[in-house]
VOGU-3710 file (C-alpha; in Angstrom, 3 decimals, decimal comma):
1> xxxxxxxxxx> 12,726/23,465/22,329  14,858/25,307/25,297  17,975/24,640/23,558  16,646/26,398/20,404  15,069/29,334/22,230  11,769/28,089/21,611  8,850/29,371/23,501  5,998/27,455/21,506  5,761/25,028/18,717  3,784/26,459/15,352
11> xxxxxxxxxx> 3,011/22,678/14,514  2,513/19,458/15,861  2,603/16,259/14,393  1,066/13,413/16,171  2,351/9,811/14,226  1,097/6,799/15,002  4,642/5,032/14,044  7,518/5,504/15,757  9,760/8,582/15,174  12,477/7,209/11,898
21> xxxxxxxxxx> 14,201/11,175/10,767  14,052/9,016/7,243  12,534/10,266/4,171  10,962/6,753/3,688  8,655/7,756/6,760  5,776/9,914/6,098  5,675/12,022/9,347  9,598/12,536/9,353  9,160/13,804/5,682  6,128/16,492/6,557
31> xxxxxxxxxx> 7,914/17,739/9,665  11,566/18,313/7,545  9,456/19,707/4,247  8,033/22,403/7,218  10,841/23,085/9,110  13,214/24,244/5,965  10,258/26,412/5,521  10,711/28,268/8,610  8,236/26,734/10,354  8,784/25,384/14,510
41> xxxxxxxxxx> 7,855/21,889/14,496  7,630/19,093/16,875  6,793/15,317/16,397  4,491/13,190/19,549  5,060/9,392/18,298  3,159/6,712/19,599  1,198/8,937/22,197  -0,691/7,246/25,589  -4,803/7,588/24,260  -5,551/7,025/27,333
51> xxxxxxxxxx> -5,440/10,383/28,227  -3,891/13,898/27,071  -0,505/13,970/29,395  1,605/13,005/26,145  -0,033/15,233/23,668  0,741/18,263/25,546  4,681/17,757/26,546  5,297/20,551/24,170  2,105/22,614/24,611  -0,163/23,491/22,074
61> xxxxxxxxxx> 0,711/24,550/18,902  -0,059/28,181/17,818  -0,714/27,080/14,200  -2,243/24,014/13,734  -2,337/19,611/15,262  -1,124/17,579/12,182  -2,337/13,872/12,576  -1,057/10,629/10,677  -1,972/7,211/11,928  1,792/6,052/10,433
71> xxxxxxxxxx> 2,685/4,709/6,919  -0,010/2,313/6,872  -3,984/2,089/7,608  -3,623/1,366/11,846  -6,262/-1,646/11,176  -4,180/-3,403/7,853  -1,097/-2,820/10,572  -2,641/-5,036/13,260  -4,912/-7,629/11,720  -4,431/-10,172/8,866
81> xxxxxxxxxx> -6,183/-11,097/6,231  -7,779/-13,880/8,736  -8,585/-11,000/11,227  -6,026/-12,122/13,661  -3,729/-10,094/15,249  -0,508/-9,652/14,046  2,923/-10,371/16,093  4,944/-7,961/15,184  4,528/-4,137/14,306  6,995/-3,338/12,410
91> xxxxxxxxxx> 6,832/0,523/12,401  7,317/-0,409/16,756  10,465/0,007/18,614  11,476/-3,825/18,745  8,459/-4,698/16,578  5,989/-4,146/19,737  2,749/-4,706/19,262  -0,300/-2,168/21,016  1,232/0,638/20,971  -1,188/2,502/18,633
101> xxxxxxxxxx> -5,260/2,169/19,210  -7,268/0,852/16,085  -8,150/3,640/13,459  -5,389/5,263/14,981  -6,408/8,990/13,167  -10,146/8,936/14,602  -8,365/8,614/18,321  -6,054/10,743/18,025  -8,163/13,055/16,032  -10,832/13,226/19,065
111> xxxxxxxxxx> -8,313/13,788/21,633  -6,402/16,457/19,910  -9,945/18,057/20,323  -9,839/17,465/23,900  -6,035/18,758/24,582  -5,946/21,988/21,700  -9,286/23,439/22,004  -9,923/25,600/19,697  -6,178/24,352/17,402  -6,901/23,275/13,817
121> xxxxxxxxxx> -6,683/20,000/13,426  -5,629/18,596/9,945  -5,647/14,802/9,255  -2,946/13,615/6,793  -1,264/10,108/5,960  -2,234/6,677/4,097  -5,348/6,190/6,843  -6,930/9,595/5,869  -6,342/9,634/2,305  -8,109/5,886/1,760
131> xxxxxxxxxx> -10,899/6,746/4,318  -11,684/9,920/3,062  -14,927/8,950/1,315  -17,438/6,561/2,649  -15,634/3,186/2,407  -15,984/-0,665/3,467  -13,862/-1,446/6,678  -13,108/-4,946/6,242  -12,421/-5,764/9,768  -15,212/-4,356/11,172
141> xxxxxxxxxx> -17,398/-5,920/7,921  -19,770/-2,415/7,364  -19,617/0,458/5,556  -17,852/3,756/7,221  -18,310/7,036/6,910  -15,708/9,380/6,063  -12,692/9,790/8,699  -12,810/13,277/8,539  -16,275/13,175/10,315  -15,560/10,343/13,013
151> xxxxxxxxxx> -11,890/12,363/13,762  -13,678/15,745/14,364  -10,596/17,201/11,978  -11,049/20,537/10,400  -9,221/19,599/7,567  -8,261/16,428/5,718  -4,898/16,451/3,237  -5,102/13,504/0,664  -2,167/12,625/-1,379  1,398/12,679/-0,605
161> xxxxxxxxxx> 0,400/16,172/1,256  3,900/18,376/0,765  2,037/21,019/-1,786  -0,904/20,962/0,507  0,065/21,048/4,094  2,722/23,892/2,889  -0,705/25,765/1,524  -2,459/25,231/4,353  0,599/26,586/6,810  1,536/29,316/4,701
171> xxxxxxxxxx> -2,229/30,795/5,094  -2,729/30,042/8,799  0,493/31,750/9,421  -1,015/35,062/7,593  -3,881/35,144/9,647  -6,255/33,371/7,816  -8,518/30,921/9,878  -9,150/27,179/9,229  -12,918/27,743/8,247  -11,268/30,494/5,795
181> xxxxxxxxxx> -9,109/27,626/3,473  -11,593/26,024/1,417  -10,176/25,909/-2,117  -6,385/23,511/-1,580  -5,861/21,187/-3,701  -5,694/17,788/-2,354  -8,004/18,761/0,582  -11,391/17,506/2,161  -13,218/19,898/5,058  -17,028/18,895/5,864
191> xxxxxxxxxx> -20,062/21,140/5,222  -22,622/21,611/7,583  -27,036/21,811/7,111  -27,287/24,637/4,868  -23,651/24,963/3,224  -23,878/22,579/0,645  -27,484/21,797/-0,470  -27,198/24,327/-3,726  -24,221/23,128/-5,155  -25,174/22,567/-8,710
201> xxxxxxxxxx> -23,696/19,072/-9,574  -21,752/18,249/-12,756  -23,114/17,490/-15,878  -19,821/16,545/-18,010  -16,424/16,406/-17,656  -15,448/19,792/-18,877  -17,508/21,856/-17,304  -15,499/22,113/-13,846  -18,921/21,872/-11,440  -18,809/19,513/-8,641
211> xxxxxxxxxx> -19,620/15,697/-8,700  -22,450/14,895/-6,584  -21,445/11,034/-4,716  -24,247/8,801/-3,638  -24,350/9,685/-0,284  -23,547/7,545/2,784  -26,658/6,368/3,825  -27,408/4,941/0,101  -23,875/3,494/-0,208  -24,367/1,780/2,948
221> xxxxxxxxxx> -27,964/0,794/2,335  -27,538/-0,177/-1,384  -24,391/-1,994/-2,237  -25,294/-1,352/-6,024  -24,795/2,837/-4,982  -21,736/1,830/-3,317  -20,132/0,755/-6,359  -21,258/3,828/-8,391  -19,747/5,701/-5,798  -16,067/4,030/-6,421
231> xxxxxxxxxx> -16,755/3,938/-10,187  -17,198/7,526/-10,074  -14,468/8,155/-7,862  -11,910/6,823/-10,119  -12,622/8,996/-12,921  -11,674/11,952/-10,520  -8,180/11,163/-9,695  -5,887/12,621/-12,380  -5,474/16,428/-11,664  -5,045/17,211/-15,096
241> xxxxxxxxxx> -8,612/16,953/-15,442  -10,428/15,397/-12,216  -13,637/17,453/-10,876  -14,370/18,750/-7,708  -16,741/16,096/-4,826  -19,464/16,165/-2,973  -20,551/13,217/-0,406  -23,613/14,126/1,754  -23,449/12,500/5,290  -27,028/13,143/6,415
251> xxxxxxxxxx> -27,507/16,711/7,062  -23,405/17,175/6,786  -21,294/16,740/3,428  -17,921/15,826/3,046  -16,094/18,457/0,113  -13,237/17,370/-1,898  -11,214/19,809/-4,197  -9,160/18,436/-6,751  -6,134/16,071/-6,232  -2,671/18,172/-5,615
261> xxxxxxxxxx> -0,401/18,643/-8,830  2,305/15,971/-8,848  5,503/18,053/-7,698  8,287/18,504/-10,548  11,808/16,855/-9,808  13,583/20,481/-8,246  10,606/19,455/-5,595  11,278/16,219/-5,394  14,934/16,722/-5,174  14,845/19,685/-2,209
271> xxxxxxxxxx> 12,424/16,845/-0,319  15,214/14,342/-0,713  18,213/16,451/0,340  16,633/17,640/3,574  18,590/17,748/6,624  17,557/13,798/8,046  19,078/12,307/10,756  18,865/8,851/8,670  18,308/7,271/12,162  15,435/6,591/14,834
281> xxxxxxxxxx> 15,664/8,460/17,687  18,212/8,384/20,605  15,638/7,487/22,825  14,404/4,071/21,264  16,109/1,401/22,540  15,136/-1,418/20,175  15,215/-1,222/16,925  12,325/-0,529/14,431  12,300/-3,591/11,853  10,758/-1,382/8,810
291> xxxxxxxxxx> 13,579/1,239/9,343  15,925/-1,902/9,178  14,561/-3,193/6,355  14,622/0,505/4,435  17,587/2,617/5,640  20,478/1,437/2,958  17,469/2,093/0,319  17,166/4,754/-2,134  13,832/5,883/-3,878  13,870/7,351/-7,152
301> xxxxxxxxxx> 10,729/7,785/-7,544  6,512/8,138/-6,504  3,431/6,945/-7,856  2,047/4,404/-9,867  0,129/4,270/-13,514  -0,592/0,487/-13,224  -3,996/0,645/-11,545  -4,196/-2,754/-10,102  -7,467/-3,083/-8,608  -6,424/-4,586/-5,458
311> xxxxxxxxxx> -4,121/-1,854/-4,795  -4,401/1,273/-3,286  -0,658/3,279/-4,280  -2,283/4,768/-6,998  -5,066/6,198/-4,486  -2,593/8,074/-2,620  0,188/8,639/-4,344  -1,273/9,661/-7,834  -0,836/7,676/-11,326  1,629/10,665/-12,461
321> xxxxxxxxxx> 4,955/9,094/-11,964  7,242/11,367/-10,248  10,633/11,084/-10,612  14,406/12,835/-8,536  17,020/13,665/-10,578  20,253/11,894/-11,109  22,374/14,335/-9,009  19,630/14,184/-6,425  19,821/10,305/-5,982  23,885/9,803/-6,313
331> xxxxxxxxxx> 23,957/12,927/-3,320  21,830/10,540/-1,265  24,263/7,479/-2,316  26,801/9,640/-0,681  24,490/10,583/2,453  24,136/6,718/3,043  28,092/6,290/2,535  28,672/8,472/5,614  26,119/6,328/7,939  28,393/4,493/10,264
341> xxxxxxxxxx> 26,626/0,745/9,291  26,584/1,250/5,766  29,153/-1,105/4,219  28,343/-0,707/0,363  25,689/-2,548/-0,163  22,165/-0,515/-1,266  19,482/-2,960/-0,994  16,908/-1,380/-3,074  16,928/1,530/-5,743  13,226/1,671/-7,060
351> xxxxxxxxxx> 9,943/2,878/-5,289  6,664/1,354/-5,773  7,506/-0,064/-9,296  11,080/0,108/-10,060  11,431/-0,042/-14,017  8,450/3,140/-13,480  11,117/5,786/-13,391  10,620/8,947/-15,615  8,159/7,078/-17,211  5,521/9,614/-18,580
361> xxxxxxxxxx> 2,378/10,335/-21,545  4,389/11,397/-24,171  2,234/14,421/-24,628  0,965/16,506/-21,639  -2,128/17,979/-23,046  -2,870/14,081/-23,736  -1,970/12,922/-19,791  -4,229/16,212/-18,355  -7,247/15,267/-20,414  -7,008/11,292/-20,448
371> xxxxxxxxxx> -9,385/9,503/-18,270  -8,007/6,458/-18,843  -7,644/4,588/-15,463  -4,367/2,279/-16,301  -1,679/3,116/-18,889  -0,610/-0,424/-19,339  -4,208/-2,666/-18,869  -5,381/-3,897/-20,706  -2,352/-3,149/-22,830  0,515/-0,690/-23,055
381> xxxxxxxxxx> -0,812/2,671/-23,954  0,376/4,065/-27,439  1,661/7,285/-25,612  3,375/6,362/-22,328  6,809/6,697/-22,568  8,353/3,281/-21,752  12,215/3,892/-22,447  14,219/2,533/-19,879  17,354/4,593/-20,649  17,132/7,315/-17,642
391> xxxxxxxxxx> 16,801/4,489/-15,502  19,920/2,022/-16,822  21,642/5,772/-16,754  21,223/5,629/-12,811  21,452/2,408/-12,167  25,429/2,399/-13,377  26,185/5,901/-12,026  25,191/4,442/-8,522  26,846/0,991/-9,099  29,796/2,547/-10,027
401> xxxxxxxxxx> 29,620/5,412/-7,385  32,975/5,036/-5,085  32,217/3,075/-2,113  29,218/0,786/-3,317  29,711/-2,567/-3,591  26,210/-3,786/-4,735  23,111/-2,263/-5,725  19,759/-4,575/-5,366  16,585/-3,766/-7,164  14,021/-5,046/-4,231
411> xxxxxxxxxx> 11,442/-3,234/-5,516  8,545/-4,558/-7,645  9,694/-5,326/-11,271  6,727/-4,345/-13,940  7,420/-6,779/-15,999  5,000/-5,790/-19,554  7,104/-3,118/-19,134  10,450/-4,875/-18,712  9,950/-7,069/-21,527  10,114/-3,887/-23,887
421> xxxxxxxxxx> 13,982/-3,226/-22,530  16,423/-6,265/-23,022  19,070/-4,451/-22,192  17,351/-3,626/-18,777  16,948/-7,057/-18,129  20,247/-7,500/-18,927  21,720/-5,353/-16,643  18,912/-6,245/-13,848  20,258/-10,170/-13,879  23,880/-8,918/-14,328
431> xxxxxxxxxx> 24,440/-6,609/-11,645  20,952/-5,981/-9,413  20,181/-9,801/-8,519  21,174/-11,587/-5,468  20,494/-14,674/-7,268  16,845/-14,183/-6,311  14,389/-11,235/-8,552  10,309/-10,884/-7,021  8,129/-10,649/-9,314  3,923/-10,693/-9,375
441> xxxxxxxxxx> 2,061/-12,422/-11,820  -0,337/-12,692/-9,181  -2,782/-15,645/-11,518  -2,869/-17,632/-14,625  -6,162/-17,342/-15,703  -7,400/-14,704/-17,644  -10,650/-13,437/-16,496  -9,032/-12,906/-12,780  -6,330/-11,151/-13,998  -8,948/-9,051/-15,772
451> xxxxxxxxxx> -10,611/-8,170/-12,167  -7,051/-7,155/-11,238  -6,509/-5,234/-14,199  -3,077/-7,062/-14,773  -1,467/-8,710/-17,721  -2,031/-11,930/-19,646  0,731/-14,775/-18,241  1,774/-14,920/-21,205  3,967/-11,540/-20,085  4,853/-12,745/-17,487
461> xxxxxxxxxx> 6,309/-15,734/-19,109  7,722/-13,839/-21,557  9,858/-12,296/-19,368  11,066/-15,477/-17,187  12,601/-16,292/-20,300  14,437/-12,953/-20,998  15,451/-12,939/-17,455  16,250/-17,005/-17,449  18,935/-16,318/-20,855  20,396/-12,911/-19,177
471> xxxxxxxxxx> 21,147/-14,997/-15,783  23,258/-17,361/-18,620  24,886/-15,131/-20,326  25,998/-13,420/-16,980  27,137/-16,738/-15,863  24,686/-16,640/-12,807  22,523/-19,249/-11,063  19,419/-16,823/-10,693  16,001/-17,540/-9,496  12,413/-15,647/-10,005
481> xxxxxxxxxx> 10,030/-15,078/-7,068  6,762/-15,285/-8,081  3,778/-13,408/-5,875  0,057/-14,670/-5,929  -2,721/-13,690/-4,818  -6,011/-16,147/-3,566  -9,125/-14,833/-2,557  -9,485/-12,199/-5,180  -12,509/-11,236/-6,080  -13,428/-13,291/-9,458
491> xxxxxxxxxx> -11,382/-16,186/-8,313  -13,400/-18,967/-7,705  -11,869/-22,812/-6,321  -11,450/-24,135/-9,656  -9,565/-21,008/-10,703  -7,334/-21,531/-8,077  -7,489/-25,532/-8,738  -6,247/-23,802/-12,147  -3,348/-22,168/-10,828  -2,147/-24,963/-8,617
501> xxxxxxxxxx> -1,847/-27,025/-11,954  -0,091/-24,504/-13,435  2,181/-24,360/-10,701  3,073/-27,490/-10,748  3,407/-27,826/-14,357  6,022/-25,350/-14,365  8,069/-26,569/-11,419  6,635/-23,664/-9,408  6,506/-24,136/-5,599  5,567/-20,336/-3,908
511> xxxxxxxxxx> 6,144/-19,515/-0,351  4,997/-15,954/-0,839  0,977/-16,240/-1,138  -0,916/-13,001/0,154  -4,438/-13,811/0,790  -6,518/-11,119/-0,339  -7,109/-8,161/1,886  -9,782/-5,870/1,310  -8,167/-2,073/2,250  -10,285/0,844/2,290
521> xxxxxxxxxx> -10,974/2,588/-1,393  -9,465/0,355/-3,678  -11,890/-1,336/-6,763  -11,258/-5,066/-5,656  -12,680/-3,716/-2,013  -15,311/-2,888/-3,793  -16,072/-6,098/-5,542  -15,688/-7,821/-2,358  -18,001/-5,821/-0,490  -20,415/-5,488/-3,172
531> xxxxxxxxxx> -20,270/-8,597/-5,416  -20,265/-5,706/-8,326  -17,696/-5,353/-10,744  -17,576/-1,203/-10,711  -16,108/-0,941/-14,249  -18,854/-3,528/-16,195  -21,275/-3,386/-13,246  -21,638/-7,124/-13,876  -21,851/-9,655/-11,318  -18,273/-11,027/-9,398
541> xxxxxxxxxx> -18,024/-13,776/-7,062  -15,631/-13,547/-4,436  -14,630/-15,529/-1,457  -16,162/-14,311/2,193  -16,096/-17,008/4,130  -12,597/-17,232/6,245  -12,772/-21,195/5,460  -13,189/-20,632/1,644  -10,321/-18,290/2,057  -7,585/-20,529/3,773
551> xxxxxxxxxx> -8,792/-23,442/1,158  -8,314/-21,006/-1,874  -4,490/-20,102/-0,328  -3,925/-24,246/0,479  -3,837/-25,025/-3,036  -1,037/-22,737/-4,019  0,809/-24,194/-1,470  -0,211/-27,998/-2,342  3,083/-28,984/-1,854  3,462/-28,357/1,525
561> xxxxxxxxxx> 2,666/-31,046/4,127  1,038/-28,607/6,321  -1,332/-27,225/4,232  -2,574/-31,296/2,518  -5,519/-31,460/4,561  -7,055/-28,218/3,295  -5,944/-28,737/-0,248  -7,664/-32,561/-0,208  -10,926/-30,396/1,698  -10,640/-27,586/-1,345
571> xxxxxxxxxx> -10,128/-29,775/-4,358  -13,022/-32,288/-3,570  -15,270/-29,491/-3,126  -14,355/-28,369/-6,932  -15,041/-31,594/-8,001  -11,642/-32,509/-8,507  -11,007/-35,872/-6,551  -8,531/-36,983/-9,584  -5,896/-34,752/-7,933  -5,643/-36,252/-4,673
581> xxxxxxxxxx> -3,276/-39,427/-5,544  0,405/-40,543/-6,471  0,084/-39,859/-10,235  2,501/-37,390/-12,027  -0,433/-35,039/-12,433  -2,024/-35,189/-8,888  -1,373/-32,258/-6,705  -1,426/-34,093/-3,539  -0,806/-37,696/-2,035  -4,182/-39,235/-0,325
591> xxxxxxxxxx> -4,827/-38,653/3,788  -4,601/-42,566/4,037  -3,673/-45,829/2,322  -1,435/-46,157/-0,150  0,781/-42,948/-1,199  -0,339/-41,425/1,794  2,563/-39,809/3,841  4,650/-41,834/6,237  4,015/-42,047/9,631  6,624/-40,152/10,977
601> xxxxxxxxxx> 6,071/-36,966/8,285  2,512/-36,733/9,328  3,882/-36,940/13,209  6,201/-33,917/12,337  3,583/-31,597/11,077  1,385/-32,694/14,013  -0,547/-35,475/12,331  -3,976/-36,171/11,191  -6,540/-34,105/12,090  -8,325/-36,975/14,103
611> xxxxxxxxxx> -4,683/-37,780/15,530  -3,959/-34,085/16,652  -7,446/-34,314/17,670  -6,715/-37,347/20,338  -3,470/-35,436/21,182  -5,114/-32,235/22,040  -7,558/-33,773/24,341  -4,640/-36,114/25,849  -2,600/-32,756/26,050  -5,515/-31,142/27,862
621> xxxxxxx> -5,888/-33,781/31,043  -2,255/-33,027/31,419  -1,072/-30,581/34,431  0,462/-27,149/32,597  3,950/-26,570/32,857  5,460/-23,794/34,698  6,342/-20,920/32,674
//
């Protein structure tokens, strides 16, 4: 600040990650979008809440406190599926765990309060945008209210945030006041006792009025309410046509304007060619692993049409696929070529779904009236646009782009989609595969792939083939990675019994298994909490019990040693004892007898539970060992 003449910030940006200048990093990309608007702003990362001392190393702000808990929910960040705490952060210098506090944005929120009296606070970021309405908090097991309320924020931006935090700073700077800015786009504020009770509440789509939510105290009383809530929810999310909201919080509401307009590629572009650093800053000694893991990367593009239901992109970063420009993307090849570590290799070109890019409704009066909620469940809409050709364009101007060795597509492959391109699987097993391509099925039976609102897998198979006979003909030994999922609501045991068969069947032994984790706003959160399917409002079973859970993941991995004992526990609870044995079909060997494992394999993954049992307690009358 002295060395740029700087008597006083206009914003502040408090991140719960640690400071990456890299457009992959949500904070980094708010404070650059700001600055090349003229405005002075300064970043506090991983802030002492303790106390205040850190907040105010740069004074207060004369415009406004923006808050982000980091580029994920602070809660998903630190706990696992299993509620235990994770052992690495990877948005950390040196993957450190403990340096944020648990819902990161209600801390900081409440003391920004105490530090900037009188400052507008604005909450921003992943954490705000899926706590925004009243939602289930999985790893506290109840029903929260809205963030906005608990963080004691003036405003809340939902979205990616660029159109609306520019809005928002643009009309403080003018004079107006925080209390003033009521009708953004992509914006939340909170009513008080008096404000909101007249609000006449929609009757149909058209006629613009606001929707009226079940209010918290029914959505946390009634768990039927709560999925009406999320049902209607949904239907609000395209801002072609979505409706103002309304969720009373006993005598306070929580407003919601309509979702920002997607930004055009020029946008997109000028966000991309912003002055970054590409680096962390000086200060950090160790590295962050996430910047590691990102910072030969390019993205092409933002959002998500696919509407999984156990996914929340499409929650926060829209279903209107937004896409840079060529020129935009090979400028950034050359950005990366001038990094001093960069030796030609780009690990990923893509975004959230790779083969997504420029992918749009063919007609736009059709994409700002359609309600749909997926353009490709539970088949490929008639007018999305599905040609891959912009994308096989970029993918050989930045192969062939002087100083790149190798481009990798990392990102997630949408394979319905990839199915309609040979020639894009083609190229994807000729020149983007490092003889290894993930890919998500997620299940094999149909009704749980319903609750996911994924394809058939039948697609999926489909395209192992296409991609199995392009590896040949490009003379390369290449391998699929196929993701599942257990514990998704709908899948019972013997669905999952059903998917360990098929497994094996096909040769299939998966080391990447994600046990289902319930984050905030999305439709299979829903179904968890409420045993409601929100769509048919029929009943949905779903694994609670953390037990049920590691037995539903132990059969995918049936044929690891390790994980025997709970796939013997899981399949003779589904009835099915005929696959524990030595038969072809039997997906694992018995605990004892004959077949069971030898000796010394049981010894090297710790034995028997009655063995490790006798070891522990011999272990235990032993004297510790000095660290």
């Amino acid at each position: 600040m002295e060395a740029r003449g700087w008597d006083s910030l206009d914003i502040l940006i408090v991140n719960g990650d640690a400071y990456v200048d890299h457009p992959a990093f949500g904070g980094a990309l708010i404070g650059r979008f700001l600055e090349a608007r003229g405005f002075r702003v300064g970043m506090i990362a991983q802030p002492s809440w303790q106390d205040t001392s850190d907040l105010l190393r740069m004074g207060p702000p004369r415009l406004m406190v923006g808050i982000t808990a980091g580029n994920l929910d602070s809660m998903l960040n630190k706990l696992t599926a299993q509620k235990k705490i994770r052992s690495e952060d990877q948005y950390s210098p040196g993957g450190e765990v403990g340096l944020r506090p648990n819902r990161a944005a209600i801390v900081y929120g409440n003391l920004c309060r105490q530090a900037f009296p009188g400052v507008p606070l604005i909450l921003g970021g992943i954490e705000a945008s899926l706590r925004r309405i009243a939602h289930y908090d999985y790893w506290a097991d109840q029903v929260r209210r809205s963030v906005l309320l608990d963080a004691k924020a003036d405003l809340l931006i939902f979205g990616m945030g660029e159109r609306a935090v520019w809005e928002v700073a643009e009309r403080l700077r003018k004079g107006e006041t925080i209390r003033d800015i009521r009708d953004v786009r992509g914006t939340a504020f909170s009513l008080r006792k008096g404000e909101w009770e007249h609000i006449e509440p929609s009757r149909y789509v058209t006629d613009g009025k606001t929707v009226i939510l079940p209010s918290y105290d029914e959505v946390k009383a009634d768990k039927q309410a709560f999925a009406e809530m999320s049902r209607a929810f949904q239907f609000e999310t395209n801002p072609g046509n979505a409706r103002p909201l309304l969720q009373p919080h006993g005598t306070e509401a929580v407003y919601f304007n309509p979702p920002a307009i997607p930004l055009d590629t020029p946008l997109m572009d000028e966000l991309y060619d912003l002055p970054f650093a590409r680096a962390a800053h000086w200060t950090y000694e160790a590295p962050i692993p996430a910047f590691e893991t990102v910072k030969h990367s390019i993205v092409t593009m933002r959002g998500c049409f696919g509407g999984c239901t156990f996914c929340s992109i499409t929650e926060h970063e829209g279903r209107v696929i937004q896409s840079r420009s060529a020129e935009s993307i090979l400028r950034e090849v050359r950005a990366l070529r001038r990094m001093d570590d960069f030796r030609g290799v780009i690990t990923d070109l893509g975004g959230p779904t790779a083969n997504m890019y420029q992918m749009r409704c063919k007609d736009e009066a059709i994409e700002n009236s359609c309600r749909r909620l997926s353009c490709v469940y539970p088949g490929v809409c008639e007018n999305l646009g599905t040609d891959h050709g912009p994308l096989l364009q970029i993918m050989k101007s930045v192969r062939e782009e002087a100083g790149v060795k190798k481009v990798f597509i990392a990102s997630g492959v949408r394979y319905d989609l990839a199915e309609r391109s040979p020639e894009f699987v083609r190229d994807l097993a000729r020149h983007h595969t490092g003889g290894q391509l993930s890919v998500a099925p997620e299940h094999s039976r149909k009704d749980v792939l319903d609750k996911m609102k994924k394809p058939g897998i039948e697609s999926y198979e489909r395209f192992v083939e296409q991609f199995r006979c392009a590896s040949d003909a490009a003379g390369k030994d290449q391998y699929l990675v196929p993701y599942f999922i257990s514990g998704h609501p709908g899948a019972t045991l013997r669905d999952m019994v059903d998917l360990a068969i098929y497994l094996k069947e096909h040769g299939m032994r998966p080391r990447q298994v994600q046990d289902f984790i319930p984050t905030p706003m999305s439709m299979a959160t829903c179904m968890y909490h409420t045993g409601i399917d929100p769509f048919t409002r029929e009943p949905v079973y779903t694994a609670h019990d953390m037990r049920d859970k590691r037995l539903q993941k132990a059969l995918l991995l049936y044929w690891d040693p390790a994980h025997h004992d709970e796939a013997r526990e899981a399949l003779l609870k589904a009835g099915r004892r005929d696959l524990i044995g030595t038969k072809p079909h039997c997906l694992v060997p018995p605990a004892s007898g004959k077949g069971a494992l030898p000796i010394h394999m049981r010894r090297a993954r710790g034995g028997s539970p009655a063995e490790a049992g006798k070891r522990k307690a011999r272990e235990g009358n032993r004297p510790a060992r000095p660290r």
